[in-house]
DOFI-433605 format. One record per residue (C-alpha): residue number from 1; chain; x, y, z. Coordinates in steps of 0.05 Angstrom, whole numbers, plus 5000, padded with zeros to 4 digits. Example, Ala and Ser with C-alpha at 12.3 -4.5 7.8 and 13.67 -1.06 7.14 Angstrom:
BEGIN
1  A  5246  4910  5156;
2  A  5273  4979  5143;
***
This chain:
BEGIN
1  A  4289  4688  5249;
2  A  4343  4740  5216;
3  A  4323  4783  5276;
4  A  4333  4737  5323;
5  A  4406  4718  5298;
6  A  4428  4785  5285;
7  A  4403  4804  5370;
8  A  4442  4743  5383;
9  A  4506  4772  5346;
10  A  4498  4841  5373;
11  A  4505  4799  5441;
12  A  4564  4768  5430;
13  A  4597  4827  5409;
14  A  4577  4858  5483;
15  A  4609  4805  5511;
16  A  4674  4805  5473;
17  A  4674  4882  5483;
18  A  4669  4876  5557;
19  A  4717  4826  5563;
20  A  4769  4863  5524;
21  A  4748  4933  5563;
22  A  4752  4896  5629;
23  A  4835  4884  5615;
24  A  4847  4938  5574;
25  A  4802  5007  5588;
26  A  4829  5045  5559;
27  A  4817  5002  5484;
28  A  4752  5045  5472;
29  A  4784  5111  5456;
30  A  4821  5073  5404;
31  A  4825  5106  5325;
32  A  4842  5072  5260;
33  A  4879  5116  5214;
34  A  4818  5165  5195;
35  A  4809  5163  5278;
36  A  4741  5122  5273;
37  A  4720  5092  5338;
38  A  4684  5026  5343;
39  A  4624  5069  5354;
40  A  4630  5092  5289;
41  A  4643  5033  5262;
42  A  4578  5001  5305;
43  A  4539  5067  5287;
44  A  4550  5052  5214;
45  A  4520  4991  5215;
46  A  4467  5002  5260;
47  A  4491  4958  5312;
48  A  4440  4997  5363;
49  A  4452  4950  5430;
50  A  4537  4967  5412;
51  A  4520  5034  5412;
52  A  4483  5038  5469;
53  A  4534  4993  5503;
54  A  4591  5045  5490;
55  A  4559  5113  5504;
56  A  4543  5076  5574;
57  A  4619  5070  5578;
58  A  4638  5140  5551;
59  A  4584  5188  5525;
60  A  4640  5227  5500;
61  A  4646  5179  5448;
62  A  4597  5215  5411;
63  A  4637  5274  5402;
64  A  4700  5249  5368;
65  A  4699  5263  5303;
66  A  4734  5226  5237;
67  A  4792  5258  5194;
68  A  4734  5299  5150;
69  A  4693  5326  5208;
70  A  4639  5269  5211;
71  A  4620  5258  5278;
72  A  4585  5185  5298;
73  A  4515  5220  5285;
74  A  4540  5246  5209;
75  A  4550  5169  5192;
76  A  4491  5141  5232;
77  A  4444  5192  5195;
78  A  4467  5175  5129;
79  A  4466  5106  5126;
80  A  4388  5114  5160;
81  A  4395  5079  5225;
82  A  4337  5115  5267;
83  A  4345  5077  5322;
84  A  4427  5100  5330;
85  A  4411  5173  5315;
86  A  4348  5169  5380;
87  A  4404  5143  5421;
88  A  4459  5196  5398;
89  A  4414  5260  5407;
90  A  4379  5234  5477;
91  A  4448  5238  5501;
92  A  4476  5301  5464;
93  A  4428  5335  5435;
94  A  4478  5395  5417;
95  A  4516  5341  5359;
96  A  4464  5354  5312;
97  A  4500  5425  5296;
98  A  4559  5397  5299;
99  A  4594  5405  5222;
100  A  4648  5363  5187;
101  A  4697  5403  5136;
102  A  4650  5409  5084;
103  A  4611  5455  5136;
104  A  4544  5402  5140;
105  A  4516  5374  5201;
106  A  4485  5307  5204;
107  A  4419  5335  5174;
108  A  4452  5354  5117;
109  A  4471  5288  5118;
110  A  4393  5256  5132;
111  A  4369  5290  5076;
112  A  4406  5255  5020;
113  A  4373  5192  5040;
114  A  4303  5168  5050;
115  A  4290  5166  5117;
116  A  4233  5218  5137;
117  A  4236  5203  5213;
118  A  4307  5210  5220;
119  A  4300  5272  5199;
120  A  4247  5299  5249;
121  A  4291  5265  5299;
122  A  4346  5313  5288;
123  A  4290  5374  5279;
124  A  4258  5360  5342;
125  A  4313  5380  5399;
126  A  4324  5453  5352;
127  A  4288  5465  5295;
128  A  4338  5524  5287;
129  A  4378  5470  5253;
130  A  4344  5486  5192;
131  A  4381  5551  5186;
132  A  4456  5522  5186;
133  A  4495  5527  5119;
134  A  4551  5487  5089;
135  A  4611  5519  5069;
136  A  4572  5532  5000;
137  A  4520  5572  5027;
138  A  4470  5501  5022;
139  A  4418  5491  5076;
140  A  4387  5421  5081;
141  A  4328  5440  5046;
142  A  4379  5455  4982;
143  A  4410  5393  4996;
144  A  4349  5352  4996;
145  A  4325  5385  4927;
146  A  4394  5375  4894;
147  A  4386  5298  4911;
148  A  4316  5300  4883;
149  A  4289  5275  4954;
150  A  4217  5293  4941;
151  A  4192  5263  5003;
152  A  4246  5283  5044;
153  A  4231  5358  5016;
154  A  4158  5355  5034;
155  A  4168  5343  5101;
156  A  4218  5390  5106;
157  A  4167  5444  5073;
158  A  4112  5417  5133;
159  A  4158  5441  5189;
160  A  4135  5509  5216;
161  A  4182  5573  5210;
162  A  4230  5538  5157;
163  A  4266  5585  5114;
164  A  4235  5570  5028;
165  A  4280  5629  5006;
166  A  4349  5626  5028;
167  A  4397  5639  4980;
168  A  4473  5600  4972;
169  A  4533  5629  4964;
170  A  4515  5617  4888;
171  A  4451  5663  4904;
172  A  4412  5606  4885;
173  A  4338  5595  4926;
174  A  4307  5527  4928;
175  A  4266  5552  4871;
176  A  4320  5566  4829;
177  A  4355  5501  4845;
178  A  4294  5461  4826;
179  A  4286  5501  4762;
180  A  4358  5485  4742;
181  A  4357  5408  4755;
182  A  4281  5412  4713;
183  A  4241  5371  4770;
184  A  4183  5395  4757;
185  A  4154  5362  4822;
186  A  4193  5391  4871;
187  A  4186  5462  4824;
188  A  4107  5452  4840;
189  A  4119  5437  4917;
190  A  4158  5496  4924;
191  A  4113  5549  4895;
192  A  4060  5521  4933;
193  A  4103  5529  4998;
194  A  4114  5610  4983;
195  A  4177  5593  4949;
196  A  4213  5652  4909;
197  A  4261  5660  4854;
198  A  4323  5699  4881;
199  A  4337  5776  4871;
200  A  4386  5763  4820;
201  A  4350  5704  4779;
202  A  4352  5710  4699;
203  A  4405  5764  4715;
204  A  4483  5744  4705;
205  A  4520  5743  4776;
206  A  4563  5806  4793;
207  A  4637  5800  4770;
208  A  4644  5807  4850;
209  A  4608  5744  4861;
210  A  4633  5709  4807;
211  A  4701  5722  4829;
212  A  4688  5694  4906;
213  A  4647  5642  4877;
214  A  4717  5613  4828;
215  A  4764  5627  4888;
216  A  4722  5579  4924;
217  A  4724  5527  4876;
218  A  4791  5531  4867;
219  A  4802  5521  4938;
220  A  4755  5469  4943;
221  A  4799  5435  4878;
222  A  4869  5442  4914;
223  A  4849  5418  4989;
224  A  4813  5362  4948;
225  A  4889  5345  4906;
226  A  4927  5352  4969;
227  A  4874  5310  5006;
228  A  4884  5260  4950;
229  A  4969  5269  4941;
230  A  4977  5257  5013;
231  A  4937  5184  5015;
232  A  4969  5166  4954;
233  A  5036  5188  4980;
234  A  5028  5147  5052;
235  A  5008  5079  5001;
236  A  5061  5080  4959;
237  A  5105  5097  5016;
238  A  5074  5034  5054;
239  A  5084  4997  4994;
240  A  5156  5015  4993;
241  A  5164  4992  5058;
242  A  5138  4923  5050;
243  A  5176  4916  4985;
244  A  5242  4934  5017;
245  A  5234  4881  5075;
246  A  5218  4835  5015;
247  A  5284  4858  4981;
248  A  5327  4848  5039;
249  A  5298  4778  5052;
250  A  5324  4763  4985;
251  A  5401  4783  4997;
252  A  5393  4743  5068;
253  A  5367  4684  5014;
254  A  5421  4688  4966;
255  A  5469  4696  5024;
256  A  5457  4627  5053;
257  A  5447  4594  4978;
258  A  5522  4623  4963;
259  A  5540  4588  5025;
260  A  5507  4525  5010;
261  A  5540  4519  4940;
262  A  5608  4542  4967;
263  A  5606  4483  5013;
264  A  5593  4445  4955;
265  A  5636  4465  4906;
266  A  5695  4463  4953;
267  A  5679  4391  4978;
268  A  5673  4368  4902;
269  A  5741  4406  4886;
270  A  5769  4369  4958;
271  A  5746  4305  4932;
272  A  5764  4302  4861;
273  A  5836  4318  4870;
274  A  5846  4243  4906;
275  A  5797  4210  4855;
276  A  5840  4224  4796;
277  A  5835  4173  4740;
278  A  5888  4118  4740;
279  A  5892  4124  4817;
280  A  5970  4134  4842;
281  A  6035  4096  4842;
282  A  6040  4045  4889;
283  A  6107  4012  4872;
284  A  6178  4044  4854;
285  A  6174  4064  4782;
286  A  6224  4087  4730;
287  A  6209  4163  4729;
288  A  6155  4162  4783;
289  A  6154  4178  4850;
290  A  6107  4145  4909;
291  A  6042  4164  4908;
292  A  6046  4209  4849;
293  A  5984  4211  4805;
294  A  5997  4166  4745;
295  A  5979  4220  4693;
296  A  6006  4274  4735;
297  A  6061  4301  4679;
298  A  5999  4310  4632;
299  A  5980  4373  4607;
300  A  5912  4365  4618;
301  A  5914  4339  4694;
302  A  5952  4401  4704;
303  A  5909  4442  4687;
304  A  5861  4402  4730;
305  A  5904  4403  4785;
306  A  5904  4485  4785;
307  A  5838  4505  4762;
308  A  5809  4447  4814;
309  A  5848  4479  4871;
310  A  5829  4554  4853;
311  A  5758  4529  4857;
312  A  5769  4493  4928;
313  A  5806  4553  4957;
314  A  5759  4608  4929;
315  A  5695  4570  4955;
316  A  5736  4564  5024;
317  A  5741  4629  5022;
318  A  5670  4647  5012;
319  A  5654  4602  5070;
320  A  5704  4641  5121;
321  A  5673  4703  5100;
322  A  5597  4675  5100;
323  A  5612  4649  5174;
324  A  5653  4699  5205;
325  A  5617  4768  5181;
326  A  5552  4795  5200;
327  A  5523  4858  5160;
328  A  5462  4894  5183;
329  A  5458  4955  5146;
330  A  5431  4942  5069;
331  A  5475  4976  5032;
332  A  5530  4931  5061;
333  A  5497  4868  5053;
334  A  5480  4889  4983;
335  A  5558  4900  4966;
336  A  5576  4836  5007;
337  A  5525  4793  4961;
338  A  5559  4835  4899;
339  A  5629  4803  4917;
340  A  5611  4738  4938;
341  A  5566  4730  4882;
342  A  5620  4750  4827;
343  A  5677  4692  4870;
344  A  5619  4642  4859;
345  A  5612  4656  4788;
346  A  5682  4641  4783;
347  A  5692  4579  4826;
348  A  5628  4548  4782;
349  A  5674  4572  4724;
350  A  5742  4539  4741;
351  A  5709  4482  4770;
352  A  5679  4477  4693;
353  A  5745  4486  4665;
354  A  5776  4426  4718;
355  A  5728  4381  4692;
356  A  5727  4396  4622;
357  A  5812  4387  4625;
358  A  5805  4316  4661;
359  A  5755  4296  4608;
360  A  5813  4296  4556;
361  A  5850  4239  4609;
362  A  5794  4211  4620;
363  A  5765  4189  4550;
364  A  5838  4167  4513;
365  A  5867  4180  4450;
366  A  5814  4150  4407;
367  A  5751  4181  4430;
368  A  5780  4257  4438;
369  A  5723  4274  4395;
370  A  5676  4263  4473;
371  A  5727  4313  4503;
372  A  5721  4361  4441;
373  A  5641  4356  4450;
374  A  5648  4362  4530;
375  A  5682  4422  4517;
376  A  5650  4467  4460;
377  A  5574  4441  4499;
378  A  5601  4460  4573;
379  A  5640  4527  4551;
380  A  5577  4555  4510;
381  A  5531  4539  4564;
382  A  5574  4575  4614;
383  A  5593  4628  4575;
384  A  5527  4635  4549;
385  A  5506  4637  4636;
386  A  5556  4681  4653;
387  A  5556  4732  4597;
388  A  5470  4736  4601;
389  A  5484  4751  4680;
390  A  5539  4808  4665;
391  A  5490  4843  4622;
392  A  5437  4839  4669;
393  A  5484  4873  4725;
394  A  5504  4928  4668;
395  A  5419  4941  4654;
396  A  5420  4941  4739;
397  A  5475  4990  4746;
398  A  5450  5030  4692;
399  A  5379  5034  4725;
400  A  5406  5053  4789;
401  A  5442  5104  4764;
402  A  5385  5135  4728;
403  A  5341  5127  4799;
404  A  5398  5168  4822;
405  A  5381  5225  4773;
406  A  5315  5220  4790;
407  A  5320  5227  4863;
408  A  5373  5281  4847;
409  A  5322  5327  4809;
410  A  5268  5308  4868;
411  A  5319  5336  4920;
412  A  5323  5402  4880;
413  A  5244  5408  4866;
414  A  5198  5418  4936;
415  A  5132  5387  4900;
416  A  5107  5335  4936;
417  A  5068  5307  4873;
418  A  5144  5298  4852;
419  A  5163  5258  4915;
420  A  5104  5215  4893;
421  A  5127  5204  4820;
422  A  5196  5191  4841;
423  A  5174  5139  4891;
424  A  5127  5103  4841;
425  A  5180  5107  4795;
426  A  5235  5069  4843;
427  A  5173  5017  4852;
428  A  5166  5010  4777;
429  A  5236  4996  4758;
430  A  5273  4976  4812;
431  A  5233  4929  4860;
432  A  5196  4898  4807;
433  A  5251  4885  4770;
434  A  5290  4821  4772;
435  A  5358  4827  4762;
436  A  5431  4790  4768;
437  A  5465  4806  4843;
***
């Protein structure tokens, strides 16, 4: 029944695949970022009708090969999908010596797993396959010991004209490697086969070998760091990226929320100013004039009156400014928020102070002791607001000035594990950081 569903997946996929091919052709040939195919992907997975499906569009398939050298028969041979690796070498028989950057070819590859047919499949075109080295001086058969394949390495042995003595760029024969790992098994197989310790076993290397041998390794280490520098570099850089769309769709958010409150502020101040306690004079009156505010000579209305109307005309402002400019680049945005920010915090502020002066009108004589509490609770709660956000824009400014430093001393260093650093660092402090605009 599993068989039966997975035939009738593998046959959907063929039909998707032709549909999409039939509009766009060319969609085969297409790479992800280590420049797999989907018959690597389909090879991988032992999708066999896929495979066979795609080579019959493009047998050329076969030959592209990922970002370390693997070709489509490297992966199919390693993940043991006979059936994949039959179809690969009836159509190209010449992959199978095909190498990746570590020098191995997909036999190298067959031998760390379990699979003994797959690896008489790749034998059979060219049994001089055998012979091939990786960059380390490692046939298959040294492969195949070092993973402690037993039954992988007594089929190898069974294959006429195989090589039991070759020596690694370490000088090391099978024999010698199956001594060192202590598998006794494979030790037994070996001698048994002909097998021989090398020329130079029990002696120490030459100071001439030993000296290729640690130049090898160490450029085996550094490809392996730069390898590793430059995918870590192209994440965080990607990172970056996303995290600077996400910081500019917060200054377009606080942009229109400035707006929003500066419409409100200034229709608050616009109302208040005609809904002052005790209303206006109607009729003539001794030391009044028409349609003067009845408590319009006292102190506290005035202060109302100017506070009120720095409020309205700073939030007008703000609107003119929110609806007439558009800024693209970030840098400008960033100082546009800065400004309209700071006029906001002081429209809230003198709209406080307009309301805090009319309580004193507002609550007579006798109960003062409301306006004294309206003003000491209101004033520490804004000044508390107010004075938190300044020191949060000081901390900002002070961070940005010390990512300043840091890209400063990145410009005048060339390392690229710097560039990384400094680019983790920005992601550390600045974009995960929430601070006052």
């Amino acid at each position: 029944m599993d068989m039966i569903h997975f035939m009738w997946q593998q046959s959907r996929v063929i039909l998707v695949l032709k549909e999409l091919l039939g509009e766009f052709p060319n969609l085969v040939m297409t790479t992800d970022l280590s420049c797999s195919t989907a018959l690597h992907t389909a090879a991988a997975q032992g999708h066999i009708d896929v495979v066979n499906f795609l080579l019959e569009i493009d047998s050329n398939l076969a030959k592209i090969a990922r970002n370390n050298g693997k070709t489509v028969l490297h992966s199919a041979a390693r993940m043991g999908h006979l059936e994949v690796v039959k179809a690969l070498v009836s159509k190209d028989p010449s992959t199978g010596f095909r190498t990746d950057k570590k020098g191995q070819t997909a036999l190298h590859m067959a031998v760390k797993g379990q699979n003994e047919d797959i690896v008489l499949e790749l034998i059979r075109p060219d049994p001089s396959v055998l012979k091939l080295e990786d960059n380390k001086g490692n046939t298959a058969l040294h492969i195949a010991i070092k993973k402690g394949r037993t039954q992988i390495v007594r089929c190898l042995l069974s294959i006429e004209g195989i090589d039991v003595n070759s020596l690694n760029k370490a000088g090391e024969s099978p024999l010698d490697v199956a001594e060192k790992l202590g598998n006794t098994e494979l030790f037994s197989l070996l001698k048994e086969a002909g097998a021989a310790h090398s020329k130079d076993h029990g002696k120490p290397p030459s100071a001439t070998k030993q000296l290729k041998q640690t130049v090898s390794d160490i450029k085996h280490d550094v490809q392996s760091q730069l390898q590793q520098s430059r995918q870590t570099g192209f994440k965080v850089h990607k990172i970056a990226k996303k995290l600077k769309k996400l910081h500019i769709s917060g200054l377009n958010n606080a942009i229109n929320s400035s707006t929003v409150v500066a419409v409100l502020i200034a229709t608050v101040a616009f109302a208040a100013i005609f809904t002052v306690p005790g209303q206006y004079v109607e009729e003539k009156t001794e030391g009044f004039s028409l349609g003067q505010a009845h408590i319009a000579k006292n102190a506290a209305f005035i202060i109302f009156f100017v506070f009120d109307s720095l409020a309205l005309f700073i939030s007008l402002a703000v609107v003119v400014v929110q609806t007439s400019v558009v800024v693209i680049e970030e840098k400008a945005k960033r100082q546009l928020v800065f400004v309209i920010n700071k006029l906001m915090w002081l429209a809230c502020l003198f709209i406080s102070i307009a309301f805090i002066s009319l309580t004193y009108v507002v609550v007579g004589e006798h109960s003062r002791w409301l306006a004294v509490s309206a003003t000491v609770i209101g004033g520490t709660i804004m000044l508390t607001t107010i004075g938190s956000m300044c020191y949060c824009v000081i901390l900002h400014r002070m961070e940005a000035k010390k990512l300043r430093n840091i890209r400063k001393a990145e410009s005048r260093s060339r390392s690229f594990s710097m560039s990384v650093a400094s680019d983790q660092e920005i992601l550390n402090s600045e974009y995960k950081r929430m601070y006052a605009l």
